[in-house]
C-alpha positions in Angstrom: 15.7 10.2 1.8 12.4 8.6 3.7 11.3 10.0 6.3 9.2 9.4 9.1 6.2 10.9 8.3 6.2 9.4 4.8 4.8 6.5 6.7 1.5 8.0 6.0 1.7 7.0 2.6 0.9 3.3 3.9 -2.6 4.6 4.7 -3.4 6.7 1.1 -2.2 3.4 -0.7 -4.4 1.0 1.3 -7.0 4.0 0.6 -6.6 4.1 -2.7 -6.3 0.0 -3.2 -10.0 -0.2 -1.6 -10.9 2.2 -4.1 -9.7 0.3 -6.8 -11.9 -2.9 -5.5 -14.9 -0.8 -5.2 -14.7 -0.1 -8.9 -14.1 -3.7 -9.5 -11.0 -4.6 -9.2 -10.7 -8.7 -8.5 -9.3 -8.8 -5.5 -6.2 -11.1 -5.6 -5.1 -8.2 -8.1 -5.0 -6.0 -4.8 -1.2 -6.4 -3.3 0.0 -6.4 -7.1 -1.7 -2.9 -7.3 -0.2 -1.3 -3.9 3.1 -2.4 -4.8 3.0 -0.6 -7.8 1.5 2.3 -6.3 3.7 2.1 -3.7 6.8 2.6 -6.5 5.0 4.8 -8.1 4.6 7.4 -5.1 8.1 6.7 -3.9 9.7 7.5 -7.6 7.3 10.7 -8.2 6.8 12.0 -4.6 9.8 10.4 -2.2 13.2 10.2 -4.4 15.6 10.6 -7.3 17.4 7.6 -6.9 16.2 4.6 -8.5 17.8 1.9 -6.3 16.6 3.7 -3.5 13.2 4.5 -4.7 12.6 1.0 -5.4 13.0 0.0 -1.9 10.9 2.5 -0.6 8.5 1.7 -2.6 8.1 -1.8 -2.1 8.1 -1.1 1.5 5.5 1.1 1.0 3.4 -1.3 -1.2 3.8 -4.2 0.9 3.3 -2.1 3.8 -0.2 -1.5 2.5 -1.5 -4.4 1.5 -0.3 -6.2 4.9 -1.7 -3.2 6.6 -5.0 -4.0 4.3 -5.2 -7.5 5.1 -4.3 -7.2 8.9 -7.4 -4.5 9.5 -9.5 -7.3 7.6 -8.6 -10.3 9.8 -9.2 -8.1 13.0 -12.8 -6.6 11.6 -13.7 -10.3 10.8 -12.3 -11.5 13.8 -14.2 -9.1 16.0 -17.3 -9.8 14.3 -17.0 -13.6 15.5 -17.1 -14.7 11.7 
């Protein structure tokens, strides 16, 4: 079952999504790629159970990549661009 501190998986996908744009990955791929990280790290790391680890994991992938684009809109904001 999820717990609570497998929130910090949210973090470690966004992580690894930047990554994945530093090494040239277009960026409207981006949310396409936490979501399937996301499902990935909830099948091999979270649960057994496939309806469950598909919830999880698009939880945790969408988690990420609004997580992502919420830090971005704040930096920008803050920067008065």
């Amino acid at each position: 079952m999820f717990q609570i501190y497998d929130v910090a998986l949210i973090p470690l996908i966004a992580g690894l999504v930047e990554l994945a744009k530093r090494a040239g990955l277009p960026i409207k791929y981006s949310p396409y790629v936490a979501i399937i990280l996301g499902l990935l790290l909830s099948f091999f790391y979270l649960t057994d159970n496939i309806k469950e680890g598909i919830i999880v994991g698009l939880m945790l992938g969408l988690s990420a990549s609004g997580l992502y684009s919420s830090s971005k809109n704040i930096t920008k904001n803050s920067n008065g661009k």
